[in-house]
Every structure is written in structure tokens, then in C-alpha cells.
MARLUMLO-276813 format. One record per residue: x, y, z of N, C-alpha, C, CB in turn; residue number from 1. Coordinates in Angstrom, 3 decimals. Last residue first. Glycine has a CB too. Example, Ala and Ser with C-alpha at 12.3 -4.5 7.8 and 13.67 -1.06 7.14 Angstrom:
BEGIN
n.px, n.py, n.pz, ca.px, ca.py, ca.pz, c.px, c.py, c.pz, cb.px, cb.py, cb.pz, i
12.850, -2.250, 7.080, 13.670, -1.060, 7.140, 12.900, 0.030, 7.870, 14.084, -0.598, 5.725, 2;
13.190, -5.690, 7.800, 12.300, -4.500, 7.800, 13.200, -3.300, 7.800, 11.308, -4.473, 9.046, 1;
REM end
This chain:
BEGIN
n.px, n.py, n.pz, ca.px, ca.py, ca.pz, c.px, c.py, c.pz, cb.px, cb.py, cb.pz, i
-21.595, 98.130, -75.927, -22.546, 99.425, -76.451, -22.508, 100.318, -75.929, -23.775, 99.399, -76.507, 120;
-21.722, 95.094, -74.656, -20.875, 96.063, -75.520, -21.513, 96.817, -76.276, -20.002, 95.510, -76.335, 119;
-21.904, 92.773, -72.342, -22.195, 93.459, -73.368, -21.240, 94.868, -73.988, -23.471, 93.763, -72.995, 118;
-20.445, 90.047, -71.577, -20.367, 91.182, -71.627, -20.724, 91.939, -72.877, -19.326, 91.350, -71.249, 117;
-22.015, 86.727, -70.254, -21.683, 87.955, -71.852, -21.261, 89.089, -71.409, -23.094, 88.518, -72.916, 116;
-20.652, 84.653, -67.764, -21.380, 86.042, -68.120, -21.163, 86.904, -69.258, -21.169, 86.893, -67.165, 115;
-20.801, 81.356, -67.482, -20.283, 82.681, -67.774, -20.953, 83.806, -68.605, -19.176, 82.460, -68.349, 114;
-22.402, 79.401, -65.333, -22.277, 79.849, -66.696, -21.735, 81.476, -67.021, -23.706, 79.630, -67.272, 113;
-22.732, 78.210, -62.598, -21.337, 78.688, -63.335, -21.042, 79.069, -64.869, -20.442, 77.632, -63.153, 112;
-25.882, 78.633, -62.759, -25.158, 77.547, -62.402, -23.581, 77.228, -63.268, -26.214, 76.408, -62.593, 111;
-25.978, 81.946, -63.696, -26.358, 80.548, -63.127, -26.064, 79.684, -63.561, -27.373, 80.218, -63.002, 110;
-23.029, 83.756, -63.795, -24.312, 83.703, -64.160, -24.493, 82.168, -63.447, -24.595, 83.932, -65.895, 109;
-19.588, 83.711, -62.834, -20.604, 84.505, -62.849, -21.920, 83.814, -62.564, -20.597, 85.151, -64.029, 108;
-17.316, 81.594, -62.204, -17.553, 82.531, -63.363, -18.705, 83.424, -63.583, -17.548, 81.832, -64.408, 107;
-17.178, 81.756, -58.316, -17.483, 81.162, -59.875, -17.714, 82.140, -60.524, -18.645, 80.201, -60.156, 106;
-16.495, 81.021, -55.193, -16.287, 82.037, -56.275, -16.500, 81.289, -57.408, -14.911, 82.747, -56.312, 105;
-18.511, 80.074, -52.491, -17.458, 79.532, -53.283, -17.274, 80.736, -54.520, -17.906, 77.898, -53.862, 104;
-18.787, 82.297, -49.888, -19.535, 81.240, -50.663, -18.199, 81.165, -52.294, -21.654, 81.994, -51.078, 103;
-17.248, 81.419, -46.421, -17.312, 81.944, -47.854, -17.594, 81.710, -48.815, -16.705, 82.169, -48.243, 102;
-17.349, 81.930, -43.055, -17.810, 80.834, -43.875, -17.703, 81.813, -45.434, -19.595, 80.151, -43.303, 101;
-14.427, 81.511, -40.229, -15.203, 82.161, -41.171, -16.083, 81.691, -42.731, -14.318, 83.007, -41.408, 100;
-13.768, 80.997, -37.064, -14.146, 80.084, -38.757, -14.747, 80.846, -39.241, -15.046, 78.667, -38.969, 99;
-11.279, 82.953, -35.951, -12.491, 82.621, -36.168, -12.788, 81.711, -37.407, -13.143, 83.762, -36.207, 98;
-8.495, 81.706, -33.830, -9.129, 82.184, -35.090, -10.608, 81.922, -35.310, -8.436, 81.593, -36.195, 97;
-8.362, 81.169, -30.627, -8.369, 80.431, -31.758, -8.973, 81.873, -32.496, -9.313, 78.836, -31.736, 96;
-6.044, 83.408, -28.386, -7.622, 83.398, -28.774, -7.592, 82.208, -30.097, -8.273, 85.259, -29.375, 95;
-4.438, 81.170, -24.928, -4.577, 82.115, -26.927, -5.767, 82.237, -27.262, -3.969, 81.227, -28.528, 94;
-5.802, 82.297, -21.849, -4.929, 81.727, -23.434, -5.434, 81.725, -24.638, -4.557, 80.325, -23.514, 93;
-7.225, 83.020, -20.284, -6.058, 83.927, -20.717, -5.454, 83.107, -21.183, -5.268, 84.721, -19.835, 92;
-10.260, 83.739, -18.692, -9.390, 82.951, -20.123, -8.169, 83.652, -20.374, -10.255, 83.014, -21.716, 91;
-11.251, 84.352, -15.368, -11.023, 85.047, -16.758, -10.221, 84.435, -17.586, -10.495, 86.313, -16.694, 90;
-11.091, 83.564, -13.240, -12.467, 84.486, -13.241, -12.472, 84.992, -14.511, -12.564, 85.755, -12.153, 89;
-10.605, 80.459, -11.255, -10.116, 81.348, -12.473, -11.201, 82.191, -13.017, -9.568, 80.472, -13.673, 88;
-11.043, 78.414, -9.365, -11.187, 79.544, -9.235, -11.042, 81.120, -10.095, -10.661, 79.396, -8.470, 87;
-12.903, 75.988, -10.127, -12.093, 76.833, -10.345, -12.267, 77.897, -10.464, -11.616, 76.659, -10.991, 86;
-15.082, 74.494, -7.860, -15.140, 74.937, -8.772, -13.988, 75.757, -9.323, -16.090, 75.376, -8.666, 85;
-13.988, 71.377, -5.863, -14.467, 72.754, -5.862, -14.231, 73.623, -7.422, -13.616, 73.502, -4.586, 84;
-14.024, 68.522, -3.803, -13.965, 68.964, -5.496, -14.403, 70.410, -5.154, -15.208, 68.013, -6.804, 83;
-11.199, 67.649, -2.006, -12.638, 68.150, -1.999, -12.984, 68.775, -3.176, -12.924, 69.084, -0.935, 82;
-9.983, 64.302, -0.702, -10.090, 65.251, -1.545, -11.805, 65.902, -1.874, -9.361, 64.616, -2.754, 81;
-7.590, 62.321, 1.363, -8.824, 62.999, 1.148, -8.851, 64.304, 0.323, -9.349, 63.269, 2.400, 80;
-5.227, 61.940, 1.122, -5.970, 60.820, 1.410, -7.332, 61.032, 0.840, -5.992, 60.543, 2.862, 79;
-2.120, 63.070, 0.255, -3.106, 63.257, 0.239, -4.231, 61.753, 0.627, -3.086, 63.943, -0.967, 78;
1.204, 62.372, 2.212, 0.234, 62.312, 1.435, -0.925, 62.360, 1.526, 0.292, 61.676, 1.012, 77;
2.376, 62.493, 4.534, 2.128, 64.210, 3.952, 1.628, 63.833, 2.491, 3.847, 65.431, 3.856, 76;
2.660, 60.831, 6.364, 3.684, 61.025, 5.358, 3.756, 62.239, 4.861, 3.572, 60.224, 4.340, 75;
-0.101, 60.387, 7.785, 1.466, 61.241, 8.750, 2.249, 61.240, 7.393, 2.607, 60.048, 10.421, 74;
-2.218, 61.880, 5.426, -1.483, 61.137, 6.383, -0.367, 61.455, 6.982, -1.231, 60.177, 5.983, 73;
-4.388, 64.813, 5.202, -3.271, 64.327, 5.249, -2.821, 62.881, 5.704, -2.791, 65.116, 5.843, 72;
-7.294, 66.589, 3.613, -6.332, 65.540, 4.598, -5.380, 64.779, 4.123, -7.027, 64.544, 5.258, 71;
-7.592, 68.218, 1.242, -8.239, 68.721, 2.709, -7.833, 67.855, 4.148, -9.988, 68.585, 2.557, 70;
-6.744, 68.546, -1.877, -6.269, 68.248, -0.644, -7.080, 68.807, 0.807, -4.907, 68.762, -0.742, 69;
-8.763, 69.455, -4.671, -8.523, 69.816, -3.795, -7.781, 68.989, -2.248, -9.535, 70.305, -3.861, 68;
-9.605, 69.207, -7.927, -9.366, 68.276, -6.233, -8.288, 69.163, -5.598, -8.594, 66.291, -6.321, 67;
-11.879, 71.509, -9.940, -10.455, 70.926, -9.388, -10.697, 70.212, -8.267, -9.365, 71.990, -9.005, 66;
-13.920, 71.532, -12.419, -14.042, 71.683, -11.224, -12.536, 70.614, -10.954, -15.693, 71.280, -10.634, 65;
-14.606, 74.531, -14.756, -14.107, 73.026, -14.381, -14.267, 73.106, -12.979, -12.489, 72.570, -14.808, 64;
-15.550, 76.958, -15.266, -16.856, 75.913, -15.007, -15.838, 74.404, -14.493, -18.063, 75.591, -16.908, 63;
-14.442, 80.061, -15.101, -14.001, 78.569, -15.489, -15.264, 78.054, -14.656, -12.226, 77.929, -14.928, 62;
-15.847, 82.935, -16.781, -15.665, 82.078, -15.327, -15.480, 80.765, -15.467, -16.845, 82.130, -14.379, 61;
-16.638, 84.545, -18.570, -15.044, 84.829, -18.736, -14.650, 83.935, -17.483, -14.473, 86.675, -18.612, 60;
-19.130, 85.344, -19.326, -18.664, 86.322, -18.274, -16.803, 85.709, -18.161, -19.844, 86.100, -16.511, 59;
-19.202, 84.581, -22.088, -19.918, 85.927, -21.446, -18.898, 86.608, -19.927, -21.813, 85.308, -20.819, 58;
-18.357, 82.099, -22.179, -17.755, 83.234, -23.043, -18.150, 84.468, -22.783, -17.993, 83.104, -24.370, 57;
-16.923, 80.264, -19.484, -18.389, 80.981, -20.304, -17.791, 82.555, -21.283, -19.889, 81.659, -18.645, 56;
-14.791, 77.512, -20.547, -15.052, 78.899, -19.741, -16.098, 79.732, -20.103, -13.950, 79.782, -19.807, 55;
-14.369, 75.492, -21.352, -14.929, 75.422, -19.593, -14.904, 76.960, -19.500, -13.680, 74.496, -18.142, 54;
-13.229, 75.441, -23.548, -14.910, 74.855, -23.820, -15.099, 74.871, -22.201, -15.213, 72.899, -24.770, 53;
-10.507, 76.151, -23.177, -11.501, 77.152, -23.675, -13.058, 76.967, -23.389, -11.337, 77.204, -25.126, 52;
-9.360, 73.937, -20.646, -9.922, 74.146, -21.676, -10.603, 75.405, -22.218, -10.563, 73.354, -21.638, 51;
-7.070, 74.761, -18.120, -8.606, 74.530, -18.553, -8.322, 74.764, -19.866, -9.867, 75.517, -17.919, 50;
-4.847, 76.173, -16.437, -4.912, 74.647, -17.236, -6.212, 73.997, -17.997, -4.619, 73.553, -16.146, 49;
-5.182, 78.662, -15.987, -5.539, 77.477, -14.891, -5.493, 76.031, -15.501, -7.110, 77.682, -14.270, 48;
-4.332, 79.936, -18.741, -3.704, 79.686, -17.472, -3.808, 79.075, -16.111, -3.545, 80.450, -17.247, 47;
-5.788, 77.870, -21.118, -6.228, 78.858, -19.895, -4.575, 78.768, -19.155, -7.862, 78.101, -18.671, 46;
-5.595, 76.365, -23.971, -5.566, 76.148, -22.673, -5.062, 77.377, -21.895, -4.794, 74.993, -22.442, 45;
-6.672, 75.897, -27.192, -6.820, 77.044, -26.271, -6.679, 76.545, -24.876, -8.180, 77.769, -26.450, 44;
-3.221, 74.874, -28.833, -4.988, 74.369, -28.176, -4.930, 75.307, -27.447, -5.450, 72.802, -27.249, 43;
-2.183, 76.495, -31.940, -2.588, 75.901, -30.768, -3.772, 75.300, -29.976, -2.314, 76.511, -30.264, 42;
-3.621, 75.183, -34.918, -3.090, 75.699, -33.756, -2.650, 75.510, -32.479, -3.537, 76.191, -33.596, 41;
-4.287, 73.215, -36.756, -5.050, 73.858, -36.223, -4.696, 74.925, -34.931, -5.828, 72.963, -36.012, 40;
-1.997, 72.220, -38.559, -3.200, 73.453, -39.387, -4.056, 74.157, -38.011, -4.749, 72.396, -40.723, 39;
-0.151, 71.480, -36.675, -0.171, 72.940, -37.229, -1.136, 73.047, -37.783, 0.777, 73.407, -38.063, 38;
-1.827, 69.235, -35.801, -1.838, 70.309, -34.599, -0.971, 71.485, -35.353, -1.017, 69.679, -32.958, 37;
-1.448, 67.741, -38.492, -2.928, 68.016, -37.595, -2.797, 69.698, -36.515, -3.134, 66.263, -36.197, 36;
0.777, 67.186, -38.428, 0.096, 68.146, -39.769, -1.107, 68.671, -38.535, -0.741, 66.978, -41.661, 35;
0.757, 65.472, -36.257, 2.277, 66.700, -36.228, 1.024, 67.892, -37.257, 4.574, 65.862, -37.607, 34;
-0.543, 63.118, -36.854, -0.838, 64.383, -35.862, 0.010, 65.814, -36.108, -0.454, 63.881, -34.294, 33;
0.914, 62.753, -38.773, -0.171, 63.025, -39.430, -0.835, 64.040, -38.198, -1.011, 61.599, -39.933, 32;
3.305, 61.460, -37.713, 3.607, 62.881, -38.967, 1.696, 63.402, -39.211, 4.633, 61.966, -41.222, 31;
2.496, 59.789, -36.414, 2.915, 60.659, -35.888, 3.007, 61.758, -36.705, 3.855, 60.331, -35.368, 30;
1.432, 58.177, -38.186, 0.454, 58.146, -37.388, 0.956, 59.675, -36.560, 0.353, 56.596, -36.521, 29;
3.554, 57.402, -39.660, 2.222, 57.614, -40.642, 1.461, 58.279, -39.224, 1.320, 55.840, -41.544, 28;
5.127, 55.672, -37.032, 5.489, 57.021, -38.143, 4.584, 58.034, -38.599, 5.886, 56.557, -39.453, 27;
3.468, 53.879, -36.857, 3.483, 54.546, -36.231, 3.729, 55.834, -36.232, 3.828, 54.139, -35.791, 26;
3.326, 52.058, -39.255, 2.284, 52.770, -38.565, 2.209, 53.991, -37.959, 1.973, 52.177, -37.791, 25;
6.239, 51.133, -39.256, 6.073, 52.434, -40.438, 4.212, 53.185, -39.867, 6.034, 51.430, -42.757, 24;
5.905, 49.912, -37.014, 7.007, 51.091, -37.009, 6.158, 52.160, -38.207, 8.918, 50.415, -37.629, 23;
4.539, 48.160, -37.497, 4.368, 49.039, -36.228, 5.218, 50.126, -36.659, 4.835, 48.365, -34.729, 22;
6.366, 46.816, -39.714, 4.795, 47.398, -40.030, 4.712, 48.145, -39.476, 3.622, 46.802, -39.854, 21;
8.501, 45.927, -38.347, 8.745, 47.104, -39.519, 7.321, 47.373, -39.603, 9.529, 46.643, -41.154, 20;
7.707, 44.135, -36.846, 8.039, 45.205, -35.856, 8.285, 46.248, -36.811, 9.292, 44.922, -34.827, 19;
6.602, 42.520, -38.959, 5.441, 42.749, -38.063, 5.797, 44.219, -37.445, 5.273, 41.481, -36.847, 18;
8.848, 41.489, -40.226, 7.971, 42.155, -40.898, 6.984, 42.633, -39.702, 7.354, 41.278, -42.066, 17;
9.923, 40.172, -37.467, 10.545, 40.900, -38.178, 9.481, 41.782, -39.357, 11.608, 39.967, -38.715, 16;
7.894, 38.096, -37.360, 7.929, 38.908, -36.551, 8.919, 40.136, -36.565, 7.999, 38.237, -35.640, 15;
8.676, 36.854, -40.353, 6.842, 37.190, -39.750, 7.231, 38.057, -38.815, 5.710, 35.778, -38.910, 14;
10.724, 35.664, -40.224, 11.046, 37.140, -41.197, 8.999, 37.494, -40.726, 11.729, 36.715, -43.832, 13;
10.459, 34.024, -38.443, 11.068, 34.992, -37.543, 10.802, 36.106, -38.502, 12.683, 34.738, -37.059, 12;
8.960, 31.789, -39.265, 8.319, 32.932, -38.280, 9.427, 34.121, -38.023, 7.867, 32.205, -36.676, 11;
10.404, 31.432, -41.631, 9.040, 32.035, -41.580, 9.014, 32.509, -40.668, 7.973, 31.398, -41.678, 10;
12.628, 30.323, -40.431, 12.743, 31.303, -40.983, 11.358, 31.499, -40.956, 13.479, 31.309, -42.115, 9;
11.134, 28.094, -38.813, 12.130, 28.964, -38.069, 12.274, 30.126, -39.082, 13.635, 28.180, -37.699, 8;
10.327, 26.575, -41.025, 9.359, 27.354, -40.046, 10.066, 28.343, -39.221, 8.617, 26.394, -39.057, 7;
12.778, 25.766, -41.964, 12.235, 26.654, -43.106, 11.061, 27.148, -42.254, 11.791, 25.840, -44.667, 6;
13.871, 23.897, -39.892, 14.485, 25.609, -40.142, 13.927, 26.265, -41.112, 16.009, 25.797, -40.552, 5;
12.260, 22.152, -40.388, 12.219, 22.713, -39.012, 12.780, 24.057, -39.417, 13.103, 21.865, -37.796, 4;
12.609, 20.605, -42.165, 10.906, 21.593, -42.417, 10.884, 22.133, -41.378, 9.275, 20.828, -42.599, 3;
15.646, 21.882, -43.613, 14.698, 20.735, -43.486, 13.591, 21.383, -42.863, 15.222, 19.470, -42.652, 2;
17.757, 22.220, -46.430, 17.078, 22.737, -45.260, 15.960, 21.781, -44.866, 16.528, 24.153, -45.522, 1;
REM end
């Protein structure tokens, strides 16, 4: 072999190892969201397409603000747009679970020292 086809192999098993790296990245990257979005559920999205974090938890009124179409060209595409507050007056997607906080369980007495039971 001469020093031309032994660079020819290098680079190619280089860009060949490179498109297997991306790959196995990518994989690692997809299975990890996948875990991700079952431990945490669904995402709370509204029937106006909003976020949970746009709606006041008191009164239940989307805070996003949508575009709006107000002009046309002769095609019947939009040109002009008017921002206005959504009109949605109440959350109606999933409720998330509450985080609930719990102090750790241990063998009893201070600082995890187990507790004598007396006897008498």
C-alpha cells in the first residue's frame, strides 16, 4: 500500500467512525428524553395551546398574548398583525401532580441511632 491509500483509509474509517458516534449520540439523547417526559408527565398545555405557567392560578385567565391577522394582501396572505391577550378565561389541561415534600424515614433516635425498647 502506498502513503496515498493508507490516508484514504484513515480518513474514510474517520468519517465512518464519526457518522456511528452521531448516531450512538443521538440515540443516548433520544431514549433519555423519552425517560424524561414519562417520569414527568404530561406537559400542562391548555386548550388554547398555552402553557400552565400563563395562566393565573386564582382566577384561571391566560396572560399569553396571540397574533392576530387584521390585513390582507390580494393573495389572502397575512401582512399585518395585532397582538392581543388570550382570550381563554379558564385551564383545561391536565392537572400536574403535586410535589409533595417527605422527611426521610430512619431507625429512630438521634442521628439514626436505633431505639432500645424497653421492657417492663
Amino acid at each position: 500500500m502506498t502513503g496515498l491509500e493508507i490516508a484514504v483509509v484513515i480518513i474514510a474509517s474517520g468519517y465512518v467512525a464519526g457518522g456511528v458516534w452521531d448516531r450512538v449520540k443521538s440515540t443516548v439523547h433520544d431514549r433519555r428524553s423519552e425517560r424524561l417526559r414519562e417520569i414527568n408527565g404530561p406537559e400542562p398545555i391548555c386548550g388554547c395551546r398555552h402553557h400552565l405557567a400563563y395562566h393565573d392560578p386564582k382566577e384561571g385567565r391566560c396572560y399569553a398574548e396571540v397574533k392576530k391577522p387584521v390585513e390582507w394582501d390580494e393573495d389572502g396572505d397575512e401582512i399585518r398583525f395585532a397582538h392581543e391577550q388570550c382570550p381563554c378565561r379558564r385551564y383545561a389541561g391536565p392537572e400536574p401532580l403535586a410535589t409533595l415534600y417527605a422527611p426521610e424515614v430512619t431507625g429512630g433516635g438521634r442521628h439514626g441511632e436505633r431505639l432500645a425498647l424497653e421492657s417492663g
